[in-house]
PyMOL Python script that loads the backbone (N, CA, C, O; Angstrom):
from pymol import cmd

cmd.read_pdbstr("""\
ATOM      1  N   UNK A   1     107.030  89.534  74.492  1.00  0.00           N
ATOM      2  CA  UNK A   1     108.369  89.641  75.048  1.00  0.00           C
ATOM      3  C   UNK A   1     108.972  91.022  74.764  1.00  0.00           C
ATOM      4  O   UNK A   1     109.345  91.849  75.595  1.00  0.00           O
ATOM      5  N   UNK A   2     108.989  91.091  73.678  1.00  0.00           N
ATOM      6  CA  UNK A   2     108.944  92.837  72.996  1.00  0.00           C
ATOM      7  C   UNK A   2     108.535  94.061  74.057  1.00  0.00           C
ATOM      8  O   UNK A   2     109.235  95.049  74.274  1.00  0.00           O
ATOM      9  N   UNK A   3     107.032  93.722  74.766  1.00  0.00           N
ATOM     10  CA  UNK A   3     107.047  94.720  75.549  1.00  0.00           C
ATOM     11  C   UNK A   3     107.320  94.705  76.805  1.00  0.00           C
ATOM     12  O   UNK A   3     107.393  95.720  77.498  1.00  0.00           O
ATOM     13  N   UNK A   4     107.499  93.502  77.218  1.00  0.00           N
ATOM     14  CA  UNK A   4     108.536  93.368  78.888  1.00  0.00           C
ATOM     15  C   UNK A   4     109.975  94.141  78.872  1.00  0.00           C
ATOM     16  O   UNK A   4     110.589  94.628  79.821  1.00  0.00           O
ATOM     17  N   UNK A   5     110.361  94.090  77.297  1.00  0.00           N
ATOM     18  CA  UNK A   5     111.768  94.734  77.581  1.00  0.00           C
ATOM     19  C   UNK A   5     111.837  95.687  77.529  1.00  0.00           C
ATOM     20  O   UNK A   5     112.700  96.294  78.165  1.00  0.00           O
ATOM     21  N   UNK A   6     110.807  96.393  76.607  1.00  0.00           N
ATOM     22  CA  UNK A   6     110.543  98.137  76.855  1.00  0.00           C
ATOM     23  C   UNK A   6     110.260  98.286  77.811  1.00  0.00           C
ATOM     24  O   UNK A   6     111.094  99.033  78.323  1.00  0.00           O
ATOM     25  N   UNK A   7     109.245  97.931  78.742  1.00  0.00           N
ATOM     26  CA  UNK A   7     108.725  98.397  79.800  1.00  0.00           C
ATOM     27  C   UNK A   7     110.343  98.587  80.912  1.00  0.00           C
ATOM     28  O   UNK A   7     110.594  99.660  81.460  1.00  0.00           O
ATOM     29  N   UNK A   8     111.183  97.445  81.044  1.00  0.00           N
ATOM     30  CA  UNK A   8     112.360  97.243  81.763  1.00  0.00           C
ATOM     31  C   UNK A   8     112.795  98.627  81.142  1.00  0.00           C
ATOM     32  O   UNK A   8     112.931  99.471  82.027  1.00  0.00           O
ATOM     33  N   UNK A   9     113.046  99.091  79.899  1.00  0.00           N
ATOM     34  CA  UNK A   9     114.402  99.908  79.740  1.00  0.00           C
ATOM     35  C   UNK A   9     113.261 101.746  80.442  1.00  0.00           C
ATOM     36  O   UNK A   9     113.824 102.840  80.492  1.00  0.00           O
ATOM     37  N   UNK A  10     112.427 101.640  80.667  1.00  0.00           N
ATOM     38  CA  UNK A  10     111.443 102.552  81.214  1.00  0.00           C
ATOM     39  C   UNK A  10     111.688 103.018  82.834  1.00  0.00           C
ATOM     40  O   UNK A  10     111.675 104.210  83.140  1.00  0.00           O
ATOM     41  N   UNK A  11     111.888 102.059  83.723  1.00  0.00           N
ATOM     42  CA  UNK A  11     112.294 101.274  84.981  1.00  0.00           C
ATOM     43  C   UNK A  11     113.463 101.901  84.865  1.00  0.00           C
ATOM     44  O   UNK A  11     114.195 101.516  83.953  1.00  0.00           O
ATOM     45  N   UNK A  12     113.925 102.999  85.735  1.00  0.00           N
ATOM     46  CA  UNK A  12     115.461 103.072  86.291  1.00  0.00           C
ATOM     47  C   UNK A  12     115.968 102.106  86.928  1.00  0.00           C
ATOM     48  O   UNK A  12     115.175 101.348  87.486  1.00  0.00           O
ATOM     49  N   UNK A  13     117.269 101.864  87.030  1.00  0.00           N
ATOM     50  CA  UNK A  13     117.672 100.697  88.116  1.00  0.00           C
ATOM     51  C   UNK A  13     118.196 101.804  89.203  1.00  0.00           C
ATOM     52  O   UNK A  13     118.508 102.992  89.123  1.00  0.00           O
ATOM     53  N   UNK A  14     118.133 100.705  90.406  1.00  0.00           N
ATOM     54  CA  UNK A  14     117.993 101.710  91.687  1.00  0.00           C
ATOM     55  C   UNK A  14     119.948 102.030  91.870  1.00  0.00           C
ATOM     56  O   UNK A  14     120.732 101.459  91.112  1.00  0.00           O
ATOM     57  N   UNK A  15     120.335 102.805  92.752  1.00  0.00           N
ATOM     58  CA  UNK A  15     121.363 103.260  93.044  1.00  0.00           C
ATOM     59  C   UNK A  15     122.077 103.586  94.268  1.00  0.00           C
ATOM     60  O   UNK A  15     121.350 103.051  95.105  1.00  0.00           O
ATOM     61  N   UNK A  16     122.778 103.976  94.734  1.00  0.00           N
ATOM     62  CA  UNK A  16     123.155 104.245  96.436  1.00  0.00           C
ATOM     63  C   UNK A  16     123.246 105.554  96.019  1.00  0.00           C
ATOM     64  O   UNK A  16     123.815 106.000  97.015  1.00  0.00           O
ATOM     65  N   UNK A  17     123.101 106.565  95.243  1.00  0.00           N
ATOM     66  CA  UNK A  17     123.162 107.865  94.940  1.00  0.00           C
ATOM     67  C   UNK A  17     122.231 108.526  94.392  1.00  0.00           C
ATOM     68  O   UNK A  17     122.430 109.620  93.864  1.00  0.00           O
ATOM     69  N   UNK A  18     120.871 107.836  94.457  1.00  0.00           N
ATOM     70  CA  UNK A  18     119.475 108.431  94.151  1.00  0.00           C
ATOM     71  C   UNK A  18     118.819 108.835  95.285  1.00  0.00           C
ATOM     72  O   UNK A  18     119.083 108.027  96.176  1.00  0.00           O
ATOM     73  N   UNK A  19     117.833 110.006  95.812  1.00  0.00           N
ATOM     74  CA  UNK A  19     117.324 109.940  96.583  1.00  0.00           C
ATOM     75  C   UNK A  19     115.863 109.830  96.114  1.00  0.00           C
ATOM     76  O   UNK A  19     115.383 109.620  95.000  1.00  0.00           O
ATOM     77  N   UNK A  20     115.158 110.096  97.656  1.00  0.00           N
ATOM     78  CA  UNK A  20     113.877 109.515  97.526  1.00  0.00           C
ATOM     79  C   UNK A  20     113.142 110.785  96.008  1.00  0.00           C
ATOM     80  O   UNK A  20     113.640 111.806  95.534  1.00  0.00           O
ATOM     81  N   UNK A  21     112.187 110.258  95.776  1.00  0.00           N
ATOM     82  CA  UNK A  21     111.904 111.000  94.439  1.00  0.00           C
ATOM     83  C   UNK A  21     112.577 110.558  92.573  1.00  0.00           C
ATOM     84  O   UNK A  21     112.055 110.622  91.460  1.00  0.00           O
ATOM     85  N   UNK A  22     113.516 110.262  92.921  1.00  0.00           N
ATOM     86  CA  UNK A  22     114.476 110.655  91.687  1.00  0.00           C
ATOM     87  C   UNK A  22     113.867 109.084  90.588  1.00  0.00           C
ATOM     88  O   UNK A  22     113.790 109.087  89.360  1.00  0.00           O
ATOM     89  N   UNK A  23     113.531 107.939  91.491  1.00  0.00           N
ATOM     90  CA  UNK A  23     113.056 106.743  90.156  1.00  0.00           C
ATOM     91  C   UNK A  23     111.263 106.592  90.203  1.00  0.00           C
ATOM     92  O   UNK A  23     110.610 105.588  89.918  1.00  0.00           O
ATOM     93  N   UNK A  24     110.744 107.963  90.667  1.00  0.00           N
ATOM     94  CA  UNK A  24     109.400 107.856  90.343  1.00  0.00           C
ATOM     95  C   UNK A  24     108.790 108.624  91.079  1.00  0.00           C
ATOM     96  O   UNK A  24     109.219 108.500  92.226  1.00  0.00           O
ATOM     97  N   UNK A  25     107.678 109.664  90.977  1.00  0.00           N
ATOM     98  CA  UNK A  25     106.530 109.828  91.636  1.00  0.00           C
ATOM     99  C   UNK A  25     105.499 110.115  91.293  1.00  0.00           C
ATOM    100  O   UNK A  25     105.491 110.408  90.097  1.00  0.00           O
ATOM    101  N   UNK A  26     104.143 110.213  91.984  1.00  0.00           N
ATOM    102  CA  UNK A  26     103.054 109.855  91.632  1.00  0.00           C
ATOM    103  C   UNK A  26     101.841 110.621  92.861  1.00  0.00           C
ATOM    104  O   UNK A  26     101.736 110.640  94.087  1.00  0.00           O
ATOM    105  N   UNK A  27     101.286 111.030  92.004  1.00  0.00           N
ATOM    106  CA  UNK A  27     100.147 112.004  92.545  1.00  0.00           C
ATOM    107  C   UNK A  27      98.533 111.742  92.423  1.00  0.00           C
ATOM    108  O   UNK A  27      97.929 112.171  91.440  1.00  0.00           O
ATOM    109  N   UNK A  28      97.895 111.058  93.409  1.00  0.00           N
ATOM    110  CA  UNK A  28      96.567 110.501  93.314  1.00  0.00           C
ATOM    111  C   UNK A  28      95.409 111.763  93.786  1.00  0.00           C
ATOM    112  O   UNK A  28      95.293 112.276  94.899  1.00  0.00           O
ATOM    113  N   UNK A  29      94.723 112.014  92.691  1.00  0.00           N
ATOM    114  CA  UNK A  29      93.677 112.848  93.835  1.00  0.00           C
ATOM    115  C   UNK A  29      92.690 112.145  94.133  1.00  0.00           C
ATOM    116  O   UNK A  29      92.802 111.185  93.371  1.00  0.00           O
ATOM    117  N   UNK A  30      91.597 111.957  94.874  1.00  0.00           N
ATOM    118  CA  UNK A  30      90.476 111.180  94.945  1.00  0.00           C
ATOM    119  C   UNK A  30      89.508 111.765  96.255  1.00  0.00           C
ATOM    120  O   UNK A  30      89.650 112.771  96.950  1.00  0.00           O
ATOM    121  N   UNK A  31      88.703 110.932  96.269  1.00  0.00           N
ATOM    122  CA  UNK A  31      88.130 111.281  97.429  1.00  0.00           C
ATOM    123  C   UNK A  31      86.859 112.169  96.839  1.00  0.00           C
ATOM    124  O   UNK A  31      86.732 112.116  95.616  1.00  0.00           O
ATOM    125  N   UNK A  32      85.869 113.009  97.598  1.00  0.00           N
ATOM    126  CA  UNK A  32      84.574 113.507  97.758  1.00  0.00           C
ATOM    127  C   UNK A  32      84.191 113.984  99.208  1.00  0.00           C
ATOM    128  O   UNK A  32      84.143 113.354 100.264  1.00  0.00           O
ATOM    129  N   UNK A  33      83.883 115.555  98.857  1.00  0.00           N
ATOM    130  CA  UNK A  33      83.414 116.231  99.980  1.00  0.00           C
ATOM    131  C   UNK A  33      81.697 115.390 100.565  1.00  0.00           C
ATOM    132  O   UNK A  33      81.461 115.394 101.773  1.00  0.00           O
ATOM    133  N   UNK A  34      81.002 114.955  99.902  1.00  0.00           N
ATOM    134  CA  UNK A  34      79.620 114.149 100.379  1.00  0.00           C
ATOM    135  C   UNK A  34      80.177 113.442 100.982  1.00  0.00           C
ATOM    136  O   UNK A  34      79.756 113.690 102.112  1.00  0.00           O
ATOM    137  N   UNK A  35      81.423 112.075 101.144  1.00  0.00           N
ATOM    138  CA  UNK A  35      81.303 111.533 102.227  1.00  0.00           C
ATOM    139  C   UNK A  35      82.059 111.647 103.709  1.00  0.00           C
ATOM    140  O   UNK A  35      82.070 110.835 104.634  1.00  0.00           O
ATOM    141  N   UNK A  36      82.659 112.902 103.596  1.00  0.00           N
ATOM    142  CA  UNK A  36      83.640 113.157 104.829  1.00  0.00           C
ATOM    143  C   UNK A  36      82.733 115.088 105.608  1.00  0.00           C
ATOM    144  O   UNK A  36      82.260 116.124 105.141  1.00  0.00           O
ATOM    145  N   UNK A  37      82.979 114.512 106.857  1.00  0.00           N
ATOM    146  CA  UNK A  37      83.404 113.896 107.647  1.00  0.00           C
ATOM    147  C   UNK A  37      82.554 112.811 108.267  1.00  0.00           C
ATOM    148  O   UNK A  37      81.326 112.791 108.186  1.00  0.00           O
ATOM    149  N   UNK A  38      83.197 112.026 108.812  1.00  0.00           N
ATOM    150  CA  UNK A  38      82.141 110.690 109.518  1.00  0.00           C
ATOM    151  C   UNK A  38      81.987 111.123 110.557  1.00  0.00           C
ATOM    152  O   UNK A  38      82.654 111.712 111.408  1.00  0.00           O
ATOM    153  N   UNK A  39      80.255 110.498 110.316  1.00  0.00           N
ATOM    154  CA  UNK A  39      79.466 111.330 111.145  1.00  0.00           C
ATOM    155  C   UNK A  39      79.023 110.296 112.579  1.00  0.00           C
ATOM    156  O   UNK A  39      79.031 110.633 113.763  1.00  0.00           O
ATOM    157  N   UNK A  40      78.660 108.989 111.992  1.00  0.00           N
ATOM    158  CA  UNK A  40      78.453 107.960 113.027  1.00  0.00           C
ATOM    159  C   UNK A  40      79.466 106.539 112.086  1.00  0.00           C
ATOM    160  O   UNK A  40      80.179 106.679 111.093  1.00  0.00           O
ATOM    161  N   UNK A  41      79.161 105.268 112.861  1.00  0.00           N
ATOM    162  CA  UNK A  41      79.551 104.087 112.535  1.00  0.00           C
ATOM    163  C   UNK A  41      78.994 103.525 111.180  1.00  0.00           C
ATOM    164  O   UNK A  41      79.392 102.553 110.539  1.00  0.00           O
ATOM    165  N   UNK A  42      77.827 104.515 110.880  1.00  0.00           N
ATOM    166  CA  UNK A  42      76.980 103.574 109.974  1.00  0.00           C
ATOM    167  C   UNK A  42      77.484 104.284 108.610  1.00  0.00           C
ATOM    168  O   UNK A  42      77.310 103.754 107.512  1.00  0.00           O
ATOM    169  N   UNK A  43      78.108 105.498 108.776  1.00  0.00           N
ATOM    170  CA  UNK A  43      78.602 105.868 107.442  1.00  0.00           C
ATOM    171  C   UNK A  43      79.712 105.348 106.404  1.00  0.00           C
ATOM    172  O   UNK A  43      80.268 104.281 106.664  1.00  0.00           O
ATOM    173  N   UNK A  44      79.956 105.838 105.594  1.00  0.00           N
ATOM    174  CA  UNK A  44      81.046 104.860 104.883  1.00  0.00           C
ATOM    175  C   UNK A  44      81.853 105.940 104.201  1.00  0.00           C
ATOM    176  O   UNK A  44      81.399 106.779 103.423  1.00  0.00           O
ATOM    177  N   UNK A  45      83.008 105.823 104.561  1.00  0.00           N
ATOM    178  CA  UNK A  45      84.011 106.159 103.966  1.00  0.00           C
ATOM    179  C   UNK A  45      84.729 105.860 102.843  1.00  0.00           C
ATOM    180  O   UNK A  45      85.529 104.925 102.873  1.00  0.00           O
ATOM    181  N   UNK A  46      84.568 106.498 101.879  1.00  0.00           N
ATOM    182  CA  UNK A  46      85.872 105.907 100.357  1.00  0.00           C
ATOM    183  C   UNK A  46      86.558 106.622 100.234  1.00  0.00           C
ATOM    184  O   UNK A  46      86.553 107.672  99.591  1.00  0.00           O
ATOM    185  N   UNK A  47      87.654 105.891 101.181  1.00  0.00           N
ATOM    186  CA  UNK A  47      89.245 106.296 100.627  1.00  0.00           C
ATOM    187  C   UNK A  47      89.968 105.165  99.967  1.00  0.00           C
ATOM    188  O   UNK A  47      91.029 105.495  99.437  1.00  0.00           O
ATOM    189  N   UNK A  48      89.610 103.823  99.874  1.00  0.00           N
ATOM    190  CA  UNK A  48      90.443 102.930  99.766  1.00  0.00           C
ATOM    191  C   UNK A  48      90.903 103.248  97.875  1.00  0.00           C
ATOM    192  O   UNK A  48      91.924 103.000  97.233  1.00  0.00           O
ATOM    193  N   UNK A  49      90.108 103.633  97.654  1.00  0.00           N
ATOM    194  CA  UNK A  49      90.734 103.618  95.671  1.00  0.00           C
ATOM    195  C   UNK A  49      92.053 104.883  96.019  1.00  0.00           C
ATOM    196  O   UNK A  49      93.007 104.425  96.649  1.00  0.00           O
ATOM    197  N   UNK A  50      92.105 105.823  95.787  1.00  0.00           N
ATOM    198  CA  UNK A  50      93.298 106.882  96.487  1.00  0.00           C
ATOM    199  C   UNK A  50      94.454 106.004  96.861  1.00  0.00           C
ATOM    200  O   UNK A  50      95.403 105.512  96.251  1.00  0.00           O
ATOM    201  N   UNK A  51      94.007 105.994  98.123  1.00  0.00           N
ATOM    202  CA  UNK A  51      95.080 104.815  98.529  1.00  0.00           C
ATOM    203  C   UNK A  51      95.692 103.661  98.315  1.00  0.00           C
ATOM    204  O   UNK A  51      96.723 103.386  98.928  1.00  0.00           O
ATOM    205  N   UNK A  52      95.184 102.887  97.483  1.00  0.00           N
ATOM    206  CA  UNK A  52      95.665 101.669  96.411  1.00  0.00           C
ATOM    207  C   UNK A  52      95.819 101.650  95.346  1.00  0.00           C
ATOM    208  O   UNK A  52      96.489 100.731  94.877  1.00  0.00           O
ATOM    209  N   UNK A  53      95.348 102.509  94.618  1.00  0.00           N
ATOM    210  CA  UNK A  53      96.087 103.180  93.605  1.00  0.00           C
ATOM    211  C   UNK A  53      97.884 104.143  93.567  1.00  0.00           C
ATOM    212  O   UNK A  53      98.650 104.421  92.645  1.00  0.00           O
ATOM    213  N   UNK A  54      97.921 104.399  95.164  1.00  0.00           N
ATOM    214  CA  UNK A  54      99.024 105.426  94.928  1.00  0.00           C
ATOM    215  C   UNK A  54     100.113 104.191  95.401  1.00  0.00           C
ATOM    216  O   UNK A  54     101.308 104.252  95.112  1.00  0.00           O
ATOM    217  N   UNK A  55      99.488 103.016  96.205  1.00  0.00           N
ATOM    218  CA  UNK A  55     100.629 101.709  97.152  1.00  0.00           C
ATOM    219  C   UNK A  55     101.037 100.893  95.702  1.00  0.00           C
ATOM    220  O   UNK A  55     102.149 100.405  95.502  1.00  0.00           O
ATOM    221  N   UNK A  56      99.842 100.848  94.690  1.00  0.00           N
ATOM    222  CA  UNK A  56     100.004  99.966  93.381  1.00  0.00           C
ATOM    223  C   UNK A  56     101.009 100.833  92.429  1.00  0.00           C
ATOM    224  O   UNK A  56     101.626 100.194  91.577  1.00  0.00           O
ATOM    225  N   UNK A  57     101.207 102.174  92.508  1.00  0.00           N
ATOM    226  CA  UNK A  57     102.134 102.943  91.617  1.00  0.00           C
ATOM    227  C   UNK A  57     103.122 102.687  92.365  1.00  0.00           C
ATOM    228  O   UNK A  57     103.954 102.249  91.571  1.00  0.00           O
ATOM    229  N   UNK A  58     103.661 102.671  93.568  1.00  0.00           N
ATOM    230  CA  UNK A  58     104.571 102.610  94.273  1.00  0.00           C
ATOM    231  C   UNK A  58     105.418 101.039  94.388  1.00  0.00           C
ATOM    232  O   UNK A  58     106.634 100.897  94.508  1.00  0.00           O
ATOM    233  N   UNK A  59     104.416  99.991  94.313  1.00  0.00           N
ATOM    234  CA  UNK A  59     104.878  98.493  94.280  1.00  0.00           C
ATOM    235  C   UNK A  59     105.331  98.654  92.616  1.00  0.00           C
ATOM    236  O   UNK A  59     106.233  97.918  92.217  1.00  0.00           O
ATOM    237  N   UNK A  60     104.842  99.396  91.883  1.00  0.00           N
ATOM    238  CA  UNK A  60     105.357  99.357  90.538  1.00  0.00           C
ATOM    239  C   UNK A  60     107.023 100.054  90.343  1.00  0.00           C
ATOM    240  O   UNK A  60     107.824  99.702  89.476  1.00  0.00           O
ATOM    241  N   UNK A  61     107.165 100.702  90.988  1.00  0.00           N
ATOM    242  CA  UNK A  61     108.395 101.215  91.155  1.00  0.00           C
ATOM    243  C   UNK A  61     108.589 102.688  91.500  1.00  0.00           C
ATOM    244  O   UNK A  61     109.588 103.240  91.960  1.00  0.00           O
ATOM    245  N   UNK A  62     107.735 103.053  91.264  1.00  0.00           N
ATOM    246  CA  UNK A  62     107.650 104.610  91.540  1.00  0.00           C
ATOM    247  C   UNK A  62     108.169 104.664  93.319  1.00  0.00           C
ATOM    248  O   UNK A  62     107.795 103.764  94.071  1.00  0.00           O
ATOM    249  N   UNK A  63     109.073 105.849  93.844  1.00  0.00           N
ATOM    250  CA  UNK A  63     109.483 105.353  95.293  1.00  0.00           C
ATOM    251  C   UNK A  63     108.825 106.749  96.258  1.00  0.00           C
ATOM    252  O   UNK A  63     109.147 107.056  97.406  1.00  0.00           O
ATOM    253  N   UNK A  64     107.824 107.429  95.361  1.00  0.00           N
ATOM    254  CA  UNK A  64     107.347 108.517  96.209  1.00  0.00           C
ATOM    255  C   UNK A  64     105.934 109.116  96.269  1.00  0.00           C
ATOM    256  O   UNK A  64     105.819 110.065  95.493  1.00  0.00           O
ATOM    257  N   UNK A  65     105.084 108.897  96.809  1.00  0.00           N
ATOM    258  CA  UNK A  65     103.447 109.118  96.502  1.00  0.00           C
ATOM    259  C   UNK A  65     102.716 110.111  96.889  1.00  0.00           C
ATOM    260  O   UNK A  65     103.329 110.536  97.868  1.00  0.00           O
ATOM    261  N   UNK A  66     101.854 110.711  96.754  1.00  0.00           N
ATOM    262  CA  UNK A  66     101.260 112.026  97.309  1.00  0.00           C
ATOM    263  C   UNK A  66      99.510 111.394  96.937  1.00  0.00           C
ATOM    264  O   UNK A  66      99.020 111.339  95.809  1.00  0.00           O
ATOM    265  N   UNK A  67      98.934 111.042  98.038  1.00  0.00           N
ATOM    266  CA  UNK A  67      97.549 111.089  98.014  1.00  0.00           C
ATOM    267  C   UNK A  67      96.689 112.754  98.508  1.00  0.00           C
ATOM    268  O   UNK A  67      96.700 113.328  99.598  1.00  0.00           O
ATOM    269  N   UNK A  68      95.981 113.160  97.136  1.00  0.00           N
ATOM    270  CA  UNK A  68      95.482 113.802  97.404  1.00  0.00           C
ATOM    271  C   UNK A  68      93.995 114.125  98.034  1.00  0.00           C
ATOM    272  O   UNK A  68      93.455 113.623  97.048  1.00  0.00           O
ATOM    273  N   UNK A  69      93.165 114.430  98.630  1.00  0.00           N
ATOM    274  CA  UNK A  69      91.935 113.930  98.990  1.00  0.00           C
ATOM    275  C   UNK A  69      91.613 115.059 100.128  1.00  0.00           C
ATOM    276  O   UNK A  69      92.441 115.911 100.449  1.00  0.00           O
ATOM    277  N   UNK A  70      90.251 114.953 100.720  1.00  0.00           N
ATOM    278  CA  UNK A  70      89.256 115.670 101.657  1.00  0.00           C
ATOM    279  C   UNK A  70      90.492 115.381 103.022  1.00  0.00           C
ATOM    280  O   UNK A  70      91.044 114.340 103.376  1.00  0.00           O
ATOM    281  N   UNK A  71      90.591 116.719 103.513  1.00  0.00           N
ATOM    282  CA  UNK A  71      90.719 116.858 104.858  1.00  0.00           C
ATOM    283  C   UNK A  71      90.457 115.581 105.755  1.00  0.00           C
ATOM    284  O   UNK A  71      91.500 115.103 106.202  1.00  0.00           O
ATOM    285  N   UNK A  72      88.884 114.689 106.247  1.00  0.00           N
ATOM    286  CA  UNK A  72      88.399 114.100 106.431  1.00  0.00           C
ATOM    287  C   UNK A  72      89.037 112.383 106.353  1.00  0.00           C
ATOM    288  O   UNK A  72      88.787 111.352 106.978  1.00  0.00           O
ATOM    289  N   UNK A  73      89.793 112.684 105.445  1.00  0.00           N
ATOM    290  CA  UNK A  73      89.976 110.995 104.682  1.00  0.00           C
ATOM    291  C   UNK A  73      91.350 111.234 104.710  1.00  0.00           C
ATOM    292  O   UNK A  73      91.905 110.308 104.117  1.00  0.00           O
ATOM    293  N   UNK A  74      92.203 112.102 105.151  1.00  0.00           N
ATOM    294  CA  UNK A  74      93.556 112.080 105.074  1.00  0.00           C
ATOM    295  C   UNK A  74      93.947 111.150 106.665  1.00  0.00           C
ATOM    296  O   UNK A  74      94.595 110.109 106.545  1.00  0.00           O
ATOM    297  N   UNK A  75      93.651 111.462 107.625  1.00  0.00           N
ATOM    298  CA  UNK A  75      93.868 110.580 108.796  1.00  0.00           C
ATOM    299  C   UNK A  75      93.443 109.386 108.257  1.00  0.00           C
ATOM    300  O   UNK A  75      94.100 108.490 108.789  1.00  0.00           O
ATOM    301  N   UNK A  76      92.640 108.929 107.437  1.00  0.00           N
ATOM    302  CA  UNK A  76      92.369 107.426 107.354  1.00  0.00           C
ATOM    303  C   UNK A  76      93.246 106.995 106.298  1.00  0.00           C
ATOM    304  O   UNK A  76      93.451 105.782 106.254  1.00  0.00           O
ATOM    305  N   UNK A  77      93.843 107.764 105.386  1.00  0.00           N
ATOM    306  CA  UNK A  77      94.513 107.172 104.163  1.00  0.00           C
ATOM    307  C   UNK A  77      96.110 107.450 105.173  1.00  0.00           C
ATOM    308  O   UNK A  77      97.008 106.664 104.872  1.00  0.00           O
ATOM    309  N   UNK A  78      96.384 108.274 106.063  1.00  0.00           N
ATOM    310  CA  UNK A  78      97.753 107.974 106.622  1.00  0.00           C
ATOM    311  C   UNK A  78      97.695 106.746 107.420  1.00  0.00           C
ATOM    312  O   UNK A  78      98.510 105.923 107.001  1.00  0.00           O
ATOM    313  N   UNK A  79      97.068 106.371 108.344  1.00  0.00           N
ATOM    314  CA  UNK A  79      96.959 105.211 108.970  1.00  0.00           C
ATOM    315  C   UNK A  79      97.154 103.895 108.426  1.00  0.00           C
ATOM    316  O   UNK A  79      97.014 102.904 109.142  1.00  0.00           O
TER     317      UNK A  79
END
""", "prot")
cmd.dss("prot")
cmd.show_as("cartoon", "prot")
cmd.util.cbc("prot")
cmd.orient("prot")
């Protein structure tokens, strides 16, 4: 119980006078030049860790994300 309430006093509470940025952000790099660019159907792309890592900092409270990654994998991690 001890550390639910630390973790809370960690947690800004939100405001009508914060903007975007100000109760969190978060910077993922990930990704690998070997698997981009796709070349046919049969290749495989890993972007999904990048990208669920930066939606899981963000469902945590953080309200602003920056995935970093290959040229290649940025159209698939914006989509």
């Amino acid at each position: 119980m001890k550390t639910l309430q630390r973790v809370k006093k960690m947690i800004p509470p939100l405001s009508p006078e914060m903007h975007k940025g100000m109760a969190g952000r978060i910077g993922v790099i990930g990704g690998s030049e070997e698997y981009f660019p796709i070349q046919s159907y049969t290749d495989f792309s890993y972007t999904g860790a990048p990208f669920y890592s930066c939606m899981s900092a963000m469902l945590f409270g953080a309200d602003l994300g920056h995935v970093i990654c290959e040229p290649g994998a940025a159209t698939v991690v914006k989509s």
